[in-house]
C-alpha positions in Angstrom: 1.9 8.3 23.2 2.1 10.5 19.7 5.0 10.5 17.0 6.9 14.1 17.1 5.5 16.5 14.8 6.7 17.1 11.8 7.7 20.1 10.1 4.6 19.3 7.2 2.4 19.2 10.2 1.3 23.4 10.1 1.3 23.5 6.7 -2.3 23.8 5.2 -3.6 20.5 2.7 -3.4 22.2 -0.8 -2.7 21.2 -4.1 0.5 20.0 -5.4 0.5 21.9 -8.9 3.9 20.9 -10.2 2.6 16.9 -9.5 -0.9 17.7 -10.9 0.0 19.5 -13.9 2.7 17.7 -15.1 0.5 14.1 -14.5 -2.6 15.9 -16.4 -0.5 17.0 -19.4 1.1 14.1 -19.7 -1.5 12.1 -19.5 -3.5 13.9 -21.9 -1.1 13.7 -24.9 -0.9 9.8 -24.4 -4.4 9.9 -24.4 -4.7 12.1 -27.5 -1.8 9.9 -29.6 -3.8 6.8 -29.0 -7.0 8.6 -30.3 -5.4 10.3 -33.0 -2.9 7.9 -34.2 -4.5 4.5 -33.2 -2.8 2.4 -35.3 0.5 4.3 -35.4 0.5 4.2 -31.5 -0.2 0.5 -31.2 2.1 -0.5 -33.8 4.9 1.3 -32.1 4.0 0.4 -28.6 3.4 -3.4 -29.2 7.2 -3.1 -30.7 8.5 -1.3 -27.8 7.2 -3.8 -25.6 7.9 -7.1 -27.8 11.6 -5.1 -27.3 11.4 -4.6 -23.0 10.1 -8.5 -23.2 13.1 -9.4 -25.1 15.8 -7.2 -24.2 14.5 -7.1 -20.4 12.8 -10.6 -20.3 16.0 -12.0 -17.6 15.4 -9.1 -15.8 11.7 -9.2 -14.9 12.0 -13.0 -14.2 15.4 -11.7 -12.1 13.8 -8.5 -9.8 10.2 -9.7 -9.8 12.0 -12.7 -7.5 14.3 -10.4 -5.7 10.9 -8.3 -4.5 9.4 -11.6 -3.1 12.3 -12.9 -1.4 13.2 -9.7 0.2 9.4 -9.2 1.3 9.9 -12.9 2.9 13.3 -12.2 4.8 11.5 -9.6 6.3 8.7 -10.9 7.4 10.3 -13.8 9.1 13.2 -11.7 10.4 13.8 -10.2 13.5 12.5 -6.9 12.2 8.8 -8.5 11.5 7.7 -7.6 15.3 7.9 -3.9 14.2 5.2 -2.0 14.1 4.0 0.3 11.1 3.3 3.2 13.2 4.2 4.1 16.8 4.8 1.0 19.0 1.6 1.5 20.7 -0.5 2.3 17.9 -3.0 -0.8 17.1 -4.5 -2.1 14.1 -6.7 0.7 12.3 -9.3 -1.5 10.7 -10.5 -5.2 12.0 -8.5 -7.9 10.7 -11.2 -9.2 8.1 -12.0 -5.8 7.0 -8.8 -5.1 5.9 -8.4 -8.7 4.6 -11.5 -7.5 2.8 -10.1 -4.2 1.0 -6.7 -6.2 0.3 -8.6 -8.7 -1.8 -10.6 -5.8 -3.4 -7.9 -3.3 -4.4 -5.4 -6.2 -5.1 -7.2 -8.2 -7.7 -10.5 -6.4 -8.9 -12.4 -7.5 -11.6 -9.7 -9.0 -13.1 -10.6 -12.1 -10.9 -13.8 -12.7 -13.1 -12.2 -12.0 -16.2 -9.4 -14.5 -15.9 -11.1 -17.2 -13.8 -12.0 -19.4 -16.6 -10.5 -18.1 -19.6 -6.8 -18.4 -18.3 -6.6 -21.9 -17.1 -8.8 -22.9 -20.2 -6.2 -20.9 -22.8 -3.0 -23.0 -20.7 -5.0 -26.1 -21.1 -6.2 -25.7 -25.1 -2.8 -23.2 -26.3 -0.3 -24.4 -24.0 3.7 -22.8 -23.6 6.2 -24.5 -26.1 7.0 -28.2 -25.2 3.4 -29.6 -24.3 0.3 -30.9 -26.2 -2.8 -28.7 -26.7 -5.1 -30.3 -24.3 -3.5 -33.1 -23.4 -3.1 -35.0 -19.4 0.2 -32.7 -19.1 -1.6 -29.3 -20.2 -4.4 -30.0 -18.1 -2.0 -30.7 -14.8 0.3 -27.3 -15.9 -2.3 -25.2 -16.3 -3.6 -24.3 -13.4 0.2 -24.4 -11.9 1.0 -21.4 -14.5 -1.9 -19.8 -13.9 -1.3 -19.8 -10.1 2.6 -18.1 -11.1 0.8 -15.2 -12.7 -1.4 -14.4 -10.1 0.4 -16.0 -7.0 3.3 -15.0 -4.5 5.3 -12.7 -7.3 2.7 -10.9 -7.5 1.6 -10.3 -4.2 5.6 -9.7 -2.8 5.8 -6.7 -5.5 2.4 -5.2 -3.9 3.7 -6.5 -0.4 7.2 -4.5 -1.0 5.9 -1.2 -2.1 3.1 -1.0 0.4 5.4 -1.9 3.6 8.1 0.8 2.5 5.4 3.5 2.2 3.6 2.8 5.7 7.3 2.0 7.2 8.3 6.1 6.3 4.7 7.6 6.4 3.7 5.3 10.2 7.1 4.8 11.5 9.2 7.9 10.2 6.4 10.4 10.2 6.6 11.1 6.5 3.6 12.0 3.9 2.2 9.2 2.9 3.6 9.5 -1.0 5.8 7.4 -3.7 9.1 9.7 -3.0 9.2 9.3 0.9 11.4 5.6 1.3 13.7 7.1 -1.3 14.6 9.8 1.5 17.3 7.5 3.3 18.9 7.3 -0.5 18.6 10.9 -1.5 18.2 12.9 1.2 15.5 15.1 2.5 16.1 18.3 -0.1 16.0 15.9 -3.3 13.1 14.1 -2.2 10.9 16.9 -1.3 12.0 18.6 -4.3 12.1 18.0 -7.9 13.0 14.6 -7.9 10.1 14.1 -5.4 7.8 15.7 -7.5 8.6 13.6 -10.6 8.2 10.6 -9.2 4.9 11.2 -7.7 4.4 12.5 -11.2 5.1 9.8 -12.5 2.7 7.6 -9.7 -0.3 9.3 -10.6 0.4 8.4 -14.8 1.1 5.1 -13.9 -2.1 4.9 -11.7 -4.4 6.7 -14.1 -3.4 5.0 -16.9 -3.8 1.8 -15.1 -7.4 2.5 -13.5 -8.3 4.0 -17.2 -7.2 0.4 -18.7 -8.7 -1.9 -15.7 -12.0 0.3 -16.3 -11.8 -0.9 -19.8 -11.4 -4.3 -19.3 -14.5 -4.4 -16.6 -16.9 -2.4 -18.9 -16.2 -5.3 -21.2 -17.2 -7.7 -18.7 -19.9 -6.2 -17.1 -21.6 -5.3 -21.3 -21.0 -9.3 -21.4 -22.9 -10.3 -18.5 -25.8 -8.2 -18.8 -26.1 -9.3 -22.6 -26.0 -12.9 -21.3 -28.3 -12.2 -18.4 -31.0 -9.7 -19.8 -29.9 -9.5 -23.6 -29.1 -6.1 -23.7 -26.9 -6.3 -26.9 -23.0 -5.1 -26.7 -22.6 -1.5 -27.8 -21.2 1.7 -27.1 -24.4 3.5 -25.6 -24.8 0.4 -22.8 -20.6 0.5 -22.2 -21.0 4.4 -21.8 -23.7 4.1 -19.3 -22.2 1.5 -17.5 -19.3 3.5 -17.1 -21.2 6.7 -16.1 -23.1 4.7 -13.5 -20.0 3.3 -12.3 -18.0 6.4 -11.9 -21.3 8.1 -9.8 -21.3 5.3 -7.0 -17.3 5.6 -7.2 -17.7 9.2 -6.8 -20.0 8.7 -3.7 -18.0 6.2 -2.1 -14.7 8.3 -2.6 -17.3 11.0 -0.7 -17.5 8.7 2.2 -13.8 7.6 2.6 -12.3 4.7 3.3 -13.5 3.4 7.2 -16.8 3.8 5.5 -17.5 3.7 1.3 -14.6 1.5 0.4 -14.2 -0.8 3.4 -18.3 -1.5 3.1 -18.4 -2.1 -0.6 -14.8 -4.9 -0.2 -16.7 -6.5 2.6 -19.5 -6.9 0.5 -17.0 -8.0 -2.3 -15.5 -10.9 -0.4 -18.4 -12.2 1.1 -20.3 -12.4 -2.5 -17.4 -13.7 -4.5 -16.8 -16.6 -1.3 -20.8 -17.4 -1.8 -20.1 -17.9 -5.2 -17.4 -19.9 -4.9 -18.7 -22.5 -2.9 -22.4 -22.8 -5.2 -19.9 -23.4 -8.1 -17.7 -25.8 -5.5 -20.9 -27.5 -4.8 -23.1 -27.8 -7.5 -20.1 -29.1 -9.8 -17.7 -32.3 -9.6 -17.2 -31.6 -5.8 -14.6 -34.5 -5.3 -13.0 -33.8 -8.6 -12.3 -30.2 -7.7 -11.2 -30.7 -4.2 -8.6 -33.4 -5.6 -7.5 -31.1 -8.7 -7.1 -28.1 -5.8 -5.3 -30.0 -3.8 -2.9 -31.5 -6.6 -2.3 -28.0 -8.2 -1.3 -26.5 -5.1 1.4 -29.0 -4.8 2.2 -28.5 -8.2 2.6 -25.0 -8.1 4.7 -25.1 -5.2 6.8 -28.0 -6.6 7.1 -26.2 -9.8 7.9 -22.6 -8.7 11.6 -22.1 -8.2 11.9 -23.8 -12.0 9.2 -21.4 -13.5 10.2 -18.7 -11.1 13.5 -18.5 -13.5 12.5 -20.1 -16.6 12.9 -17.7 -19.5 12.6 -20.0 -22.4 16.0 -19.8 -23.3 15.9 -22.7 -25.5 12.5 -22.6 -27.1 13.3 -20.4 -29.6 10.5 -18.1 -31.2 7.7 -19.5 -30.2 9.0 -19.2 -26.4 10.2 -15.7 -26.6 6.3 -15.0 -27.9 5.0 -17.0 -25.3 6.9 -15.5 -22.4 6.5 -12.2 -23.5 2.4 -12.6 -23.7 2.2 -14.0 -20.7 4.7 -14.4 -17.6 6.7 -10.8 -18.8 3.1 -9.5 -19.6 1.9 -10.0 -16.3 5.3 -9.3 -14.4 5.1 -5.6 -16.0 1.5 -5.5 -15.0 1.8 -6.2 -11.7 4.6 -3.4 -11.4 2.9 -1.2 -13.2 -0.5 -1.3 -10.9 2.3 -1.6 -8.1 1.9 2.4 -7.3 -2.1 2.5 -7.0 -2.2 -0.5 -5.3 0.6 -0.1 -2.9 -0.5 2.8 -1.6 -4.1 2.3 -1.0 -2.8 -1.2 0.6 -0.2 1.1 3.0 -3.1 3.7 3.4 -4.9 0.7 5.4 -2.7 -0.9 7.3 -1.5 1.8 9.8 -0.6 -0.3 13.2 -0.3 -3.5 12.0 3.5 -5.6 12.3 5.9 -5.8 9.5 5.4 -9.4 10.1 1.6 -9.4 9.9 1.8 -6.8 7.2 4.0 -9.3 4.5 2.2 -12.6 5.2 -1.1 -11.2 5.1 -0.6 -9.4 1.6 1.4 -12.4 0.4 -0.6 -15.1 1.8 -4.3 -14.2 2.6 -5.3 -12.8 -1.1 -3.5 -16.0 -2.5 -5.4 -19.1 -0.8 -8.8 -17.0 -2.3 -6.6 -17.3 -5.8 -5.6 -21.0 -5.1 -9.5 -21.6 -4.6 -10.7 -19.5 -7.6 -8.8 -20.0 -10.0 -8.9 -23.5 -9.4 -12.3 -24.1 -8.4 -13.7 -22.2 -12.0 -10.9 -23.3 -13.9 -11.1 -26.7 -13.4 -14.1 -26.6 -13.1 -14.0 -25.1 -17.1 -11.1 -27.7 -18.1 -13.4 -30.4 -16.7 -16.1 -29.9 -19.2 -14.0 -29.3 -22.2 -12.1 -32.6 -21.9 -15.2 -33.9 -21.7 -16.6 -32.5 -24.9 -17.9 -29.0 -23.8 -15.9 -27.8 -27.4 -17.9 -24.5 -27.9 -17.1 -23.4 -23.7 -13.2 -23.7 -24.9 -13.7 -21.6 -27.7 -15.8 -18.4 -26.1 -12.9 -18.5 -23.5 -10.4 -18.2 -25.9 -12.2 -16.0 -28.7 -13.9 -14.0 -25.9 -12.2 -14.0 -22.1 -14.7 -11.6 -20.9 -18.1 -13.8 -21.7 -15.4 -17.0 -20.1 -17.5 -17.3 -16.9 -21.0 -16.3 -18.3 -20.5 -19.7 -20.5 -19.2 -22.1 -17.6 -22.7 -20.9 -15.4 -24.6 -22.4 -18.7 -23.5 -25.7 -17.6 -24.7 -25.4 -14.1 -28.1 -25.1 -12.4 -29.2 -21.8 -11.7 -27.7 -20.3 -14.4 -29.4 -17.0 -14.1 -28.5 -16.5 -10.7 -25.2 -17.3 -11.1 -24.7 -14.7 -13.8 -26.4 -12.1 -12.1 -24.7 -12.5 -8.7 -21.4 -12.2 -11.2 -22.5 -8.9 -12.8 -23.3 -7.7 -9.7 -20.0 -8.6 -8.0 -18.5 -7.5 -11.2 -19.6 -3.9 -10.9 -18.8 -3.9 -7.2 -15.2 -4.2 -8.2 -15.9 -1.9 -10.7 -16.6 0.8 -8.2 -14.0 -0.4 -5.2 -11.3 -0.1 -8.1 -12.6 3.5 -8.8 -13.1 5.1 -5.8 -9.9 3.7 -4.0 -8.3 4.7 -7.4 -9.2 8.0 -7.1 -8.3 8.6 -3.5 -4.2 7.3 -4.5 -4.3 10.1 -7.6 -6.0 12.9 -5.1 -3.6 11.8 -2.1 -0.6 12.4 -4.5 -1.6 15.2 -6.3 -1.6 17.3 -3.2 0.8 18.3 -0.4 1.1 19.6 3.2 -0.2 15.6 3.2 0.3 14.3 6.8 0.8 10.5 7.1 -3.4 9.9 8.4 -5.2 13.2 6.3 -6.8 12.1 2.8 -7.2 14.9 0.0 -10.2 16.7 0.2 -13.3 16.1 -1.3 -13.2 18.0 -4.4 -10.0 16.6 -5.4 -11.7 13.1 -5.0 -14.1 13.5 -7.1 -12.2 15.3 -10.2 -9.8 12.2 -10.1 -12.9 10.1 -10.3 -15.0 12.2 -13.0 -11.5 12.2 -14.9 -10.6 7.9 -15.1 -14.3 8.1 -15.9 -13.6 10.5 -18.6 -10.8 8.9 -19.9 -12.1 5.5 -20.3 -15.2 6.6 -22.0 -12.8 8.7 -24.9 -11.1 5.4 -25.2 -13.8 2.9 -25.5 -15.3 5.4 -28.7 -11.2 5.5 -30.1 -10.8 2.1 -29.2 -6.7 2.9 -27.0 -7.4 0.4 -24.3 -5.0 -1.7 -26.1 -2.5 0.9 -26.7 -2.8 2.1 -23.2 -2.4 -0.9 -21.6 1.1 -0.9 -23.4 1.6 2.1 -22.3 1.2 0.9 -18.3 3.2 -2.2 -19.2 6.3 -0.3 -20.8 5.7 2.0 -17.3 6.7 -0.6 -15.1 10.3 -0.8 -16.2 11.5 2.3 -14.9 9.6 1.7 -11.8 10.9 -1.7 -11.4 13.9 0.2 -10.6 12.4 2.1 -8.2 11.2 -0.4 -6.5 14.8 -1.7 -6.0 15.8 1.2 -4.7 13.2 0.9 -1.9 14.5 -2.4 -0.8 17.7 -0.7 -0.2 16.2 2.3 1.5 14.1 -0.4 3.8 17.2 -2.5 4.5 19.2 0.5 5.5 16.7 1.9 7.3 15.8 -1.4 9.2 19.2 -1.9 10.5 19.4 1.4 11.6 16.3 0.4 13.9 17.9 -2.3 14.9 21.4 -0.8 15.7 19.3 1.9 17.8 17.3 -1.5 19.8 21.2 -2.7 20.5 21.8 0.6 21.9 18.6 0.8 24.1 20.2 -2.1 26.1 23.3 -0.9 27.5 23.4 -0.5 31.2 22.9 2.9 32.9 22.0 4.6 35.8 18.1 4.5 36.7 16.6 8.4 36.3 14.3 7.3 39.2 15.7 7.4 42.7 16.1 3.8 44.3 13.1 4.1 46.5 14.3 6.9 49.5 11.5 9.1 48.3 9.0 7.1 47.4 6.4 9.1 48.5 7.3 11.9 46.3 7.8 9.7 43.3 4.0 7.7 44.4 2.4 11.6 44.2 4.3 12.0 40.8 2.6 8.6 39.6 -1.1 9.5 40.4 -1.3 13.4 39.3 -2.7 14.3 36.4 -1.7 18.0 36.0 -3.3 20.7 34.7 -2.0 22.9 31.8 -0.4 25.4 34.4 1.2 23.2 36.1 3.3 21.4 33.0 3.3 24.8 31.8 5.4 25.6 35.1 7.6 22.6 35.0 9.0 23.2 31.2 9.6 26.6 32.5 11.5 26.0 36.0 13.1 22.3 35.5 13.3 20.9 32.0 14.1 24.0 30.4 17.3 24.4 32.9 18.3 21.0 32.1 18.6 21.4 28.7 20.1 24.4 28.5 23.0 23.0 31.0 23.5 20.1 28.8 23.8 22.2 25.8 26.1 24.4 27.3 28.6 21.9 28.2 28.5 20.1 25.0 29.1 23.1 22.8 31.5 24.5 25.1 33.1 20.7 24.3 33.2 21.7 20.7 30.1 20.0 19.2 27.7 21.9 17.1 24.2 22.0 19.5 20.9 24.3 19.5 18.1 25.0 22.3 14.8 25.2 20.4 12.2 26.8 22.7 8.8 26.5 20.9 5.0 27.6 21.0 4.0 25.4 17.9 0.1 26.3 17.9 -2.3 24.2 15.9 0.6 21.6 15.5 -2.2 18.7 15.6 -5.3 17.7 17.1 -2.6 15.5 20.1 -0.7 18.6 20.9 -2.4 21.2 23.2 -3.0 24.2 21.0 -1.1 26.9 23.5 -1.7 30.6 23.5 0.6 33.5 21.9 4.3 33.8 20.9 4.4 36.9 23.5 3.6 35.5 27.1 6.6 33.0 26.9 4.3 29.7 26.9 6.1 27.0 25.9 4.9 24.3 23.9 8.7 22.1 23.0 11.7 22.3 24.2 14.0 20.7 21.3 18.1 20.0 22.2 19.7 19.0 18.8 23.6 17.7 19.2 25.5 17.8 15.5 28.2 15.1 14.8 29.0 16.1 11.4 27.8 13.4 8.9 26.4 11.4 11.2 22.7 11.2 12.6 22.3 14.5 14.9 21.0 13.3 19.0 17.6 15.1 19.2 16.3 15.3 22.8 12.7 16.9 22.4 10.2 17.6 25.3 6.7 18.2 24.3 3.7 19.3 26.2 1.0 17.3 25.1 -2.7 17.0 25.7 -3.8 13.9 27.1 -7.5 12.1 28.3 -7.7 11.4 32.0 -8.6 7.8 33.0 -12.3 7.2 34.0 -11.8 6.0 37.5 -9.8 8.9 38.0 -12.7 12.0 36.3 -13.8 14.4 39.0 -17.2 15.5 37.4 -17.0 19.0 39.4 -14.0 20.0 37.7 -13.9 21.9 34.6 -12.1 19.7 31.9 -11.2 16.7 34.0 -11.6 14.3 31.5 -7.9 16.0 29.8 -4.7 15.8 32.0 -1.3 17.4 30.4 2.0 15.8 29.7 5.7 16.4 29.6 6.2 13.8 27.3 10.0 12.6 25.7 10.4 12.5 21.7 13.8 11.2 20.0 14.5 11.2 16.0 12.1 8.6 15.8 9.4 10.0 17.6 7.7 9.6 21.3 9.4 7.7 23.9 5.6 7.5 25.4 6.9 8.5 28.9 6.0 11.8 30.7 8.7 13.6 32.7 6.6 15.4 34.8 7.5 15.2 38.4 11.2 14.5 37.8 13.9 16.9 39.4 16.0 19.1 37.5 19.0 16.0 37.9 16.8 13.3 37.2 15.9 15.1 33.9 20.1 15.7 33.3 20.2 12.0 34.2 17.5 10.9 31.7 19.2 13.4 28.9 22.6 11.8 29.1 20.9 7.8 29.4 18.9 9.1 25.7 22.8 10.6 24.8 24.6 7.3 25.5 22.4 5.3 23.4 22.9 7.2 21.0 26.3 7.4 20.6 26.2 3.6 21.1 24.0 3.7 18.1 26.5 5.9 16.0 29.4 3.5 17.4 27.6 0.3 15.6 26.5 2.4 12.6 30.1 2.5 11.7 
């Protein structure tokens, strides 16, 4: 029924001050070398990253495809039916809510910013090797577009998110960046200093990225209200903006996730779909179904060849190319990899490898397909067709992009408003969720389903607010952006590593299924006392009575078992337990000193090798309706003897059993596991 608890499980939520020190100084010197020395900073920043582009150009193009394809594999494998949690646990939120918050925290209000501007700027400035605005731009453009913002993209965010909920759902782990590197580095690294500084390292990543993304949707949202109501582009309007922003951010982080952030994506999607369809219908409705249909072909006919395609013979002019675009948005993508990746894993608790990978890779896409080719082609369209000044606001200004195509439909008005509106609302889900991932990983004694509290919420979000709003007046959104970008190399590597750590630790699980199977003798008897095992089927015992069973039987059998394997020569230990306050599933128990016992725990050493853990936990458990007795004081509880291995609850209850049915069931657990070891090797 429950996961075993974990060691982190007693220790009181406080702050990590090694992770939020070291991310807040940091942080603040980048912030005060942009400010101080703008055009020192950018100068050297725009070189490192014209040197990762063309020094590291093969390798982006190389891992960014490795990420996808290893995200695939495991989805279609025979490891997709695995659950990310407890194999009983089910879905936390509704499908289409969590559709809803993985289109939110995934693209953001980068969606309005690009929809226009980017397949307009492929059509009118093409890559090497094609004519400005010519039949070929026109059918490429949306096909490029779709590479920057399609399945690459989505495996890096599918990758990072399914290692975090595999360990923090599956293992029992805090839900932080240094948890899948534990199979790699070992418990004592990864809870130590090199844990530390890669969580570090997440939050500067993730601030730096929300601080940038801020910028870039201030600048949207200052353009649409100028378009809509006039209000001129300045400072004053982009600081209130912000400030307003940060404030509903602030409230929705308040609220959590099942209500503030869930609510406001919901919103979100069904806005941006509305949208969609009034441009869809009020434009060249045949033309844009044919030219969706066409570019979806085109990008899948295309993407093995552009998945590779470094520009290798283009000289120049392709090296510059590549490296403002596809190695641009490869870094990107990496870079926003921690923020997103968690908040994504943070949501999906219950849910199948399986469903987990195809609905990150494949539901936020066909919205992407439909966008991106519904407004850009939609924008192409009307330049071909002599719309000259629409081409030129794209490419001069991205941000007013989409304010200029509503000109050319009816309902202009409306349709800007509803995009400053949707605008915003991205604003805030990017800021609130943002400042849950920097809270979450700036504290410890995290459990894998506890947030940060309250107050650490809201810092996070006052402090993105207060960083953007220094860098809008110093003008280092530029330089911090390069600063993301450049981040994403050395956490490209990290990301590698976790596809190691995930493979190992998914053939482990599936060495220890192999294992399950192997024939052995049933713990039940084979129906002589069927009587005595029907009574053991319908009780629901009181606390006593469990209490009394660990005592007399289990406790007996352990301790036998123990016996006889260390007298074998194997390294063993009896763990008898009152764990109070272990968590709201456990029974909280009484004192150390009237001998209750809460867990029995037999551990078996075999050197390197995993260590056989046979744990017994008394556990706290409602009572089925048709069963309540309203007379009886808390009859709506019943209490369990309840198995755990390594990897958690068994989710059967041993109460009832003999003393050699529990020996019996002890040596079945043992076998697999030495079956497990045996195919390990």
């Amino acid at each position: 029924m429950y996961s075993s608890p974990s060691e982190d499980a007693t220790k009181p939520l406080s702050l990590n001050k090694t992770v939020f020190l070291g991310s807040a100084i940091i942080s603040i010197l980048l912030i005060i070398w942009t400010i101080a020395l703008p055009d020192y900073s950018e100068a050297l920043l725009s070189a490192s990253m014209a040197w990762v582009s063309e020094s590291f150009g093969w390798y982006y193009m190389l891992v960014v495809a490795a990420y996808s394809i290893f995200a695939l594999f495991v989805g279609f494998s025979k490891y997709g039916d695995i659950k990310l949690g407890q194999d009983h646990e089910k879905a936390q939120f509704p499908f289409l809510a969590w559709a809803a918050m993985l289109f939110s925290a995934g693209i953001g209000i980068d969606l309005l910013f690009f929809g226009a501007s980017e397949p307009l700027m492929h059509y009118l400035t093409p890559h090497t090797g094609l004519e400005p605005a010519s039949a070929e731009a026109m059918r490429q453009a949306l096909s490029q577009t779709f590479l920057h913002w399609g399945l690459h993209g989505w495996g890096i965010y599918a990758l990072i998110g399914m290692a975090l909920a595999y360990f923090a759902y599956r293992k029992n782990m805090p839900l932080a960046l240094r948890s899948p590197l534990t199979p790699i580095f070992g418990e004592r690294l990864v809870k130590g200093w090199l844990g530390d500084g890669i969580d570090t390292f997440g939050v500067v990543c993730t601030l730096m990225g929300i601080a940038t993304s801020l910028g870039i949707g201030v600048l949207q949202a200052n353009a649409g209200l100028t378009h809509v109501f006039g209000i001129e582009s300045s400072k004053m309007v982009q600081s209130l903006i912000i400030l307003g922003v940060v404030a509903a951010a602030a409230i929705s982080a308040m609220t959590g996730v099942e209500r503030g952030v869930r609510r406001l994506s919901e919103f979100n999607m069904l806005s941006s779909i509305l949208l969609l369809i009034a441009i869809l219908v009020m434009g060249n409705t045949v033309y844009l179904l044919n030219t969706f249909t066409q570019s979806i072909g085109q990008y899948f006919q295309t993407i093995v060849f552009k998945t590779f395609d470094v520009y290798a013979y283009d000289g120049s002019a392709g090296a510059d190319w590549k490296s403002g675009w596809t190695i641009f948005f490869w870094a990107w993508w990496v870079a926003w990899a921690p923020f997103v990746g968690l908040f994504i894993a943070r949501i999906s608790r219950g849910r199948t490898l399986r469903e987990f990978v195809f609905g990150v890779m494949f539901i936020p896409l066909g919205f992407i397909f439909a966008w991106f080719s519904i407004f850009g082609n939609s924008a192409i369209d009307l330049v071909a067709n002599g719309a000259t000044e629409l081409g030129e606001i794209a490419i001069n200004d991205a941000a007013m992009g989409m304010f200029a195509l509503f000109e050319y439909f009816p309902f202009s008005d409306v349709l800007s408003f509803a995009g400053v509106v949707i605008g915003l609302i991205f604003f805030v889900t990017s800021a609130d969720s943002g400042a849950l991932v920097l809270a979450n990983l700036s504290s410890k004694g995290m459990t894998n389903d506890t947030d940060a509290p309250v107050w650490l919420r809201l810092f996070w979000a006052a402090a993105t607010g207060l960083i953007t709003l220094g860098l809008l007046f110093a003008g280092g959104f530029a330089s911090l952006q390069s600063v993301s970008v450049i981040a994403g190399l050395p956490f490209s590597l990290i990301l590698v590593l976790y596809m190691m750590s995930m493979w190992r630790s998914l053939k482990e699980e599936g060495n220890k299924r192999k294992a399950s199977t192997i024939g052995t003798a049933n713990v039940l008897d084979s129906g002589k006392s069927w009587k005595a095992r029907l009574q053991r089927i319908v009780s629901f015992p009181s606390h006593t009575q469990v209490e009394r069973f660990l005592q007399s039987i289990v406790k007996p059998a352990m301790s036998d078992v123990e016996k006889e394997l260390r007298a074998g020569g194997l390294k063993t230990s009896l763990d008898v337990r009152n764990l109070a306050n272990i968590g709201d599933d456990l029974d909280a128990g009484l004192d150390d000193d009237n001998g209750q016992i809460d867990g029995i725990k037999l551990r078996v050493g075999h050197g390197d090798e995993d260590d056989f853990i046979y744990e017994v936990n008394l556990i706290k458990a409602e009572r089925p309706n048709f069963t309540l007795n309203t007379s009886t004081k808390h009859a709506e509880f019943y209490y369990r003897a309840e198995v755990f291995l390594s990897d958690g609850s068994q989710e059967y209850d041993l109460v009832g059993y003999t003393k050699e049915q529990v020996l019996v069931d002890i040596l079945h657990q043992y076998e697999r596991h030495l079956q497990y070891l045996h195919l390990e090797r």
